[in-house]
Every structure is written in structure tokens, then in C-alpha cells.
C-alpha positions in Angstrom: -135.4 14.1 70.9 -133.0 17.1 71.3 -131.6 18.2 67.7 -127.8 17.2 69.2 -125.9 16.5 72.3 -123.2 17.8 74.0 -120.3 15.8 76.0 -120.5 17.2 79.3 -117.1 16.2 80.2 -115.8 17.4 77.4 -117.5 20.4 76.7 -115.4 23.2 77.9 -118.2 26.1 77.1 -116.3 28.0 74.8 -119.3 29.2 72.5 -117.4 28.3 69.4 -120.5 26.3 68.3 -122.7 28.9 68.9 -120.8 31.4 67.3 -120.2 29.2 64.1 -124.1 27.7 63.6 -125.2 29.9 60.3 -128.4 30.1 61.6 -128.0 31.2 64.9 -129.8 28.1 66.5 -127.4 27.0 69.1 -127.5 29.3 72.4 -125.4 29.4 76.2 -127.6 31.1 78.5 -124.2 31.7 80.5 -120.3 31.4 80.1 -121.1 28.3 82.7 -124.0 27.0 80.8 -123.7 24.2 78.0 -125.1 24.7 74.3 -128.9 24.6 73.9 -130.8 24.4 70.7 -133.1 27.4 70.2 -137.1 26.2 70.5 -137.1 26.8 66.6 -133.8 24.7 65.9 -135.5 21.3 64.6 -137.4 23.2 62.4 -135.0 26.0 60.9 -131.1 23.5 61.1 -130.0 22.8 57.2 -127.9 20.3 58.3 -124.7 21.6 57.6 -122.3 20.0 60.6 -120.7 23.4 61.0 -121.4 22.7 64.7 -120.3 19.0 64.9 -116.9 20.1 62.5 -115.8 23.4 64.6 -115.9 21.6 67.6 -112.0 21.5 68.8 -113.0 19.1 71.6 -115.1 16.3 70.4 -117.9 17.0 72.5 -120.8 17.9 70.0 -123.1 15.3 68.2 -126.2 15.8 65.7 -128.4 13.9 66.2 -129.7 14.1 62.5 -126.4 13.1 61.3 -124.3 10.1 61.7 -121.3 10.3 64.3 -118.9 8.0 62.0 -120.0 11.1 58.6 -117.8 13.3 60.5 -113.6 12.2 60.5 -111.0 14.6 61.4 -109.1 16.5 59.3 -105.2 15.1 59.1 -103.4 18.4 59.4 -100.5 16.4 57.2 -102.7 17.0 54.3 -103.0 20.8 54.3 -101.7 22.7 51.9 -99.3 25.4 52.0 -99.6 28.7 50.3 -97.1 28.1 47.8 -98.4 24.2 47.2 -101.9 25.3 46.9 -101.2 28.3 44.1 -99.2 25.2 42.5 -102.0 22.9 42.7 -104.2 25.9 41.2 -102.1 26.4 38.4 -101.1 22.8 37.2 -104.7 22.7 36.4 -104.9 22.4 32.6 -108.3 22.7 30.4 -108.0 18.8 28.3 -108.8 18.7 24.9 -106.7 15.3 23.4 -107.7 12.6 25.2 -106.6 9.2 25.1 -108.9 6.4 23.4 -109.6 4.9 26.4 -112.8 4.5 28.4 -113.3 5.9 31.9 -113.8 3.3 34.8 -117.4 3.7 36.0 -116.0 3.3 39.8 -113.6 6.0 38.7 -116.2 8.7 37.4 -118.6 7.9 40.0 -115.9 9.0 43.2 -115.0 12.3 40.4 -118.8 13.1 41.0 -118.9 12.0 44.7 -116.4 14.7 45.4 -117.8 17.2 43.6 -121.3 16.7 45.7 -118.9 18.9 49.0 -118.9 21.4 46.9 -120.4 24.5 48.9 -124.8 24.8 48.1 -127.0 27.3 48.8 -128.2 26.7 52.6 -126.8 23.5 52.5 -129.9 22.7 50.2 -127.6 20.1 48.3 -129.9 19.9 45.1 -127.1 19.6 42.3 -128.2 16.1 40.6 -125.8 14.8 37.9 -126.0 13.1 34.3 -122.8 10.8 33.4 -122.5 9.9 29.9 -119.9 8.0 29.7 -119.8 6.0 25.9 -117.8 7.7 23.7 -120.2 6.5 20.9 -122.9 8.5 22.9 -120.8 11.2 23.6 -120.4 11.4 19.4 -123.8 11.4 18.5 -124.5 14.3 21.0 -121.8 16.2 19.6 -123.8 15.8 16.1 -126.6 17.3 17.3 -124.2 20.6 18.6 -122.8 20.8 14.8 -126.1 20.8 13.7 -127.2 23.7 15.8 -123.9 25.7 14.2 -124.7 24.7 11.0 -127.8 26.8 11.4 -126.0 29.3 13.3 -123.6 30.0 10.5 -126.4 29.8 7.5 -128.2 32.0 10.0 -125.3 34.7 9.8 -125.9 34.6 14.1 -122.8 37.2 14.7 -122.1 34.6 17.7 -121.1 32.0 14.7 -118.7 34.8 13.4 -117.2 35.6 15.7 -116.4 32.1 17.2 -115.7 31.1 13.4 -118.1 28.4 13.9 -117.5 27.7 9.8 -114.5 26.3 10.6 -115.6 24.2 13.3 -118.5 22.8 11.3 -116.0 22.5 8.5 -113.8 20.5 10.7 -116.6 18.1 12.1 -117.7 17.2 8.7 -114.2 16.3 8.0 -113.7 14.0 11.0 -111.9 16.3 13.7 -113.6 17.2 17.0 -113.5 20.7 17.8 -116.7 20.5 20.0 -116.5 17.7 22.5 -112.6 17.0 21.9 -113.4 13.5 21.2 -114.1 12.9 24.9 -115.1 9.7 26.4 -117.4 11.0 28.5 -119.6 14.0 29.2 -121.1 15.2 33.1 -123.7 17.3 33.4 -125.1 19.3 36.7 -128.5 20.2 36.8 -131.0 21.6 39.2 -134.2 22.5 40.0 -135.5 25.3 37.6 -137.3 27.1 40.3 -134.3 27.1 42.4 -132.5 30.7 42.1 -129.3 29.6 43.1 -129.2 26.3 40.6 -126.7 27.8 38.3 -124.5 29.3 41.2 -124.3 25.5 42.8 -124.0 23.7 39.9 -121.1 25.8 38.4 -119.4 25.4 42.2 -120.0 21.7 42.0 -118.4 21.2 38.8 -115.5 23.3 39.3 -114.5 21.4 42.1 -115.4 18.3 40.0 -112.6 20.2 37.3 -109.9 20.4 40.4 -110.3 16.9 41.6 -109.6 15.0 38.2 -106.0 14.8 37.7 -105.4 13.1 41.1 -107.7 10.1 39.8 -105.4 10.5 36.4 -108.0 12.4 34.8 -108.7 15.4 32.8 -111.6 18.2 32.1 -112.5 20.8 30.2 -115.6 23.4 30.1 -118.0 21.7 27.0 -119.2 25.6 26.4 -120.3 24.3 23.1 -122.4 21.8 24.4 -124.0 24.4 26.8 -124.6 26.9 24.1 -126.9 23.8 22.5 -128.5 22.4 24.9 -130.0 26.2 25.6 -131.4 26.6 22.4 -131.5 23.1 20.4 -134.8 21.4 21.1 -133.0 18.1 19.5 -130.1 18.3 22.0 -132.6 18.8 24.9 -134.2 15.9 24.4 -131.5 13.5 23.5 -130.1 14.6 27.0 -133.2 13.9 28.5 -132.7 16.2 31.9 -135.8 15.5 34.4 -138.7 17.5 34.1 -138.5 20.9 36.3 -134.7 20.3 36.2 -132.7 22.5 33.8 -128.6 22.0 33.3 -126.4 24.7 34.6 -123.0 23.2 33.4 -121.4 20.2 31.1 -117.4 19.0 31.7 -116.0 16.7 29.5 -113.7 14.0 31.3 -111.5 11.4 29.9 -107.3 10.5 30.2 -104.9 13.1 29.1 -103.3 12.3 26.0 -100.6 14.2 27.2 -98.6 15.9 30.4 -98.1 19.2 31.1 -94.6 19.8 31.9 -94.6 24.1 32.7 -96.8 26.2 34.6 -98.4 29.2 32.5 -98.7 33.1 33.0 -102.2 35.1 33.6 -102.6 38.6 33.4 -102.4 40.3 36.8 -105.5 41.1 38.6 -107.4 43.9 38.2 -108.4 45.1 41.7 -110.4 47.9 43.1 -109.2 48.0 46.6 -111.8 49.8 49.2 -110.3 50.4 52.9 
């Protein structure tokens, strides 16, 4: 079986499928001649539907992939410059959630979005960990105080100069300056043998991070949590991430306590231009 086919009558030869495949595996012999896979295309195609998505006229189908995967785009929905720097910088870091538990349906399509985020070669091997119990969420965030309490007996200049006294102080004293009191925790891990693990996970959650206030939701970067689970044998095993797999990344989710009413100001770019 040929690795796709190609609508004859609506094929109009352009080579824009050729020109788009990543891996070079689609040829035209001639400006007349339909699209051919390359003798090596079963073998070397990631799967990516670059060719099946570029296709202006309908014609191409993959034959690895299933027809009704691919919808078209509803030019309605994109954004314009102006709307997408607003969507950009509405986005607000949450750190005062409500008390109020995330619907599993609700986390699940979070993470299901966050699986088109770009991967190396298509490879797709970001695999996720939901925690979603705030009462699990708590007893993980123990074991991260714990690690700073040694931190800070330890003198580690990392605890001074994140003042981690004062967020051990404050955990002992029943406020959350770790996991925000967050209902619930996701994690992307990946293969530890996989060079690019970190680079797909980090892309996976950030788009994870973007796609939470339409579902009503908000995130924040658990860099605490990281910082643990790194070095804190306790934490590592409480989390329990498959053997071979390491985590790259951890995002807290729940509802916003609160609404942001203002966007906020960044320092300008600093840009080395080359021409």
C-alpha cells in the first residue's frame, strides 16, 4: 500500500506538498506529474500531516492517518495582530485559587490540547501525571518544605537568596507559598534518553499554561516543586514518574480566585539585530 494518495481531479500539481514535507519524501518527477512518495517514504514519514494540512485543494490523503483527524481551519477564528498580543498578555501566572475542585473532564481536554504542542520530529513522547486532590496536592507540597528546611539549615546560598526561611516559616504557619494551595498539580515527563524531553515538555506545558483561562482556568509555573523533585529522593518517589521517564515541568491548575482587570508592562526587548 502507497504511504498516501492523491485526488487526481483535484490535484492541480502545484508542488506545495513536496515543498512542505520536512523530510523531503514527497517528489513530482515533472510540473505535469502527480506527487510520489520517495522509495524510502514508509520507512523515514514521522507522521506529521504537513502534507495532508498544506494542501489548499483537498486532494492529498495519508494513508497512516485518518481522513476525518484532519478538519479545516475556520478562518473566522484567526487572530489578529493586535488580538493575539492581547491574548498574550491577559495571561496571568495564578497563585489564589478558589476552593473548588477541577472537573476531571475539564483537566483532561487542558492536557488534550497541550498534546499539539510542537515535538521533536513529531516523536510525540510528552506523557503526563494529573494530580488532581487537593489533599494530594498538600502532602506533596510537605515533602517540598521539607527539602527547604534542609536547604535553609544547610545555609544552600539558593535558600538565601529565595528567603526560603520565610517560606518554610510560612508553611509551618498554615500559608502556601509553594503550591499556592492549588487543587491540582500536572506534570510532563519524558523519556530520559530522549535529548529533546525537556524542550517538548516545557513547549507542551506552555501551551497547556495559554489554553486554561478559556476553560475558566488558571496556571502557574510550580518552580518549587521542580527544584524538589530534582534533588529530594522523598518527593521522587511519592510522584512515582515511570521508570526511564524523568519530569521536565510541573503547572499548578485550579479556578482563579480572582480576575484581572489591566494588562501589565514588560521591559523592552533586548535585540541584537544581524542583516
Amino acid at each position: 500500500m502507497s504511504l498516501f494518495a492523491i485526488d487526481e481531479k483535484k490535484c492541480k500539481r502545484d508542488g506545495i506538498c513536496v515543498a512542505e514535507c520536512p523530510l523531503k519524501i514527497i517528489e513530482m518527477k515533472d510540473a505535469k506529474s502527480t506527487p510520489t512518495p520517495t522509495v524510502d517514504a514508509a520507512e523515514r514519514c514521522i507522521k506529521c500531516g504537513h502534507c495532508v494540512a498544506v494542501c489548499p485543494h483537498g486532494a492529498f490523503t495519508h494513508t497512516m492517518m485518518k481522513t476525518g483527524d484532519f478538519p479545516p481551519m475556520k478562518k473566522e477564528f484567526a487572530l489578529s495582530p493586535e488580538q493575539a498580543e492581547h491574548f498574550l498578555r491577559s495571561r496571568r501566572s495564578i497563585r489564589t485559587y478558589l476552593d473548588k475542585p477541577i472537573e476531571r473532564e475539564k483537566l483532561q481536554k487542558l492536557i488534550e490540547i497541550a498534546r499539539y504542542a510542537p515535538t521533536g520530529s513529531n516523536g510525540q513522547l510528552v506523557s503526563w501525571l494529573a494530580i488532581n486532590s487537593r489533599a494530594e496536592v498538600a502532602k506533596l507540597t510537605g515533602m517540598v518544605a521539607d527539602l527547604m528546611r534542609e536547604m535553609v539549615k544547610a545555609k544552600n546560598p539558593f535558600a538565601i537568596s529565595y528567603r526560603l526561611d520565610r517560606t518554610v516559616t510560612a508553611w509551618e504557619n498554615g500559608t502556601d507559598l509553594i503550591s499556592r494551595g492549588a487543587p491540582a498539580l500536572v506534570v510532563a515527563h519524558g523519556p530520559k534518553e530522549y535529548g529533546l524531553a525537556q524542550v517538548d515538555c516545557t513547549s507542551a506545558l506552555a501551551y497547556l499554561n495559554l489554553a486554561a483561562p478559556a476553560l475558566g482556568l488558571g496556571s502557574c509555573w510550580a518552580g518549587f516543586f521542580m527544584l524538589a523533585y530534582l534533588q529530594w529522593k522523598p518527593l521522587q518517589q511519592a510522584l512515582a514518574i515511570p521508570e526511564g521517564h524523568v519530569a521536565q515541568g510541573i503547572m499548578m491548575v485550579g479556578y482563579p480566585k480572582y480576575k484581572y482587570h489591566r494588562l501589565v508592562p514588560r521591559n523592552q526587548p533586548k535585540i541584537e539585530w544581524r542583516t
